[in-house]
N, C-alpha and C positions, 0 to 999 in steps of 0.2 A: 359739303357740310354734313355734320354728323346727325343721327335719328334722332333726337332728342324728347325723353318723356317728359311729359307735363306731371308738374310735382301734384297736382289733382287727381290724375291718371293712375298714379302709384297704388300699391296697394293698401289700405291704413293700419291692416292687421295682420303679420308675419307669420308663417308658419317657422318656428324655430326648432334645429338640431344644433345641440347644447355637445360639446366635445370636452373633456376634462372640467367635466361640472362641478368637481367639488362636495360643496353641503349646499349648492345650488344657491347662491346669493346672486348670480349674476342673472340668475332665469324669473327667481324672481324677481328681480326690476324689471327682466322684459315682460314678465305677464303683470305687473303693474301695469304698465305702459300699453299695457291691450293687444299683445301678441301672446300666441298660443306656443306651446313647449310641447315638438311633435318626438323629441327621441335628446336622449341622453347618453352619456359616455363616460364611466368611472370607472376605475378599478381599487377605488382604499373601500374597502370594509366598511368602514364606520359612516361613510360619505352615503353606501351604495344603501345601507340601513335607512337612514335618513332621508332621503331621495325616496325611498319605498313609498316611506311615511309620507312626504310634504306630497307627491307631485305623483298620486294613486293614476295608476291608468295611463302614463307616459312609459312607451318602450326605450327600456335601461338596457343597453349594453354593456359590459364590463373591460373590455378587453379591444383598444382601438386596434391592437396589432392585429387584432382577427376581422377587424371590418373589411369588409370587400368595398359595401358602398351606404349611401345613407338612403333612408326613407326617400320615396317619390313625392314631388312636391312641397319639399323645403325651397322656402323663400331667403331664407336668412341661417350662415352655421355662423354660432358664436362660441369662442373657444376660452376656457378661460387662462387665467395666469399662475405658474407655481405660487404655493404660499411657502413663507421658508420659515421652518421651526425652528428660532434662536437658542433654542436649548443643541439641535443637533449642526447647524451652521458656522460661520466662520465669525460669525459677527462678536466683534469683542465681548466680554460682559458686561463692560461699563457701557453699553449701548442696548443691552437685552432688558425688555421689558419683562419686570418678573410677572408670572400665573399667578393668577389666585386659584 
């Protein structure tokens, strides 16, 4: 029979490395949720400016190609999802939601 932790047991508060964070929407839910945002992972410009700003004091790396490894003591990597810019993708027009 296998080890099994007691969901008690666990830890309530995550230490989290953020990979393709984005403009960090995703990190903020996890620190909603009472986990800490120990290291990040961008490379757009405008993402890496923002991230500055929201999430002071979180080690930003830019460049996953160049990661060897992540912070010691990540409990939790959460990676996030491409977002796709209907102006430069395949998606018809009559399906693009216009910018304001």
């Amino acid at each position: 029979r296998r080890d099994e932790t007691r969901r008690d047991e666990m830890p309530r508060r995550f230490r989290v490395a953020s990979l393709f964070t984005g403009c960090g929407g995703l990190d903020l839910g996890l620190m909603q949720a009472g986990h800490e945002i120990v290291f990040q992972c961008e490379i757009d410009k405008a993402c890496i400016a923002l991230l500055q700003l929201q999430f002071m004091g979180t080690l930003l790396h830019q460049d996953i190609t160049s990661l060897a490894t992540l912070p010691p003591n990540v409990d939790l990597v959460a990676a996030g999802f491409p977002c796709i810019d209907g102006e430069r993708s395949s998606i018809p027009p009559s399906l693009r939601r216009p910018v304001d």
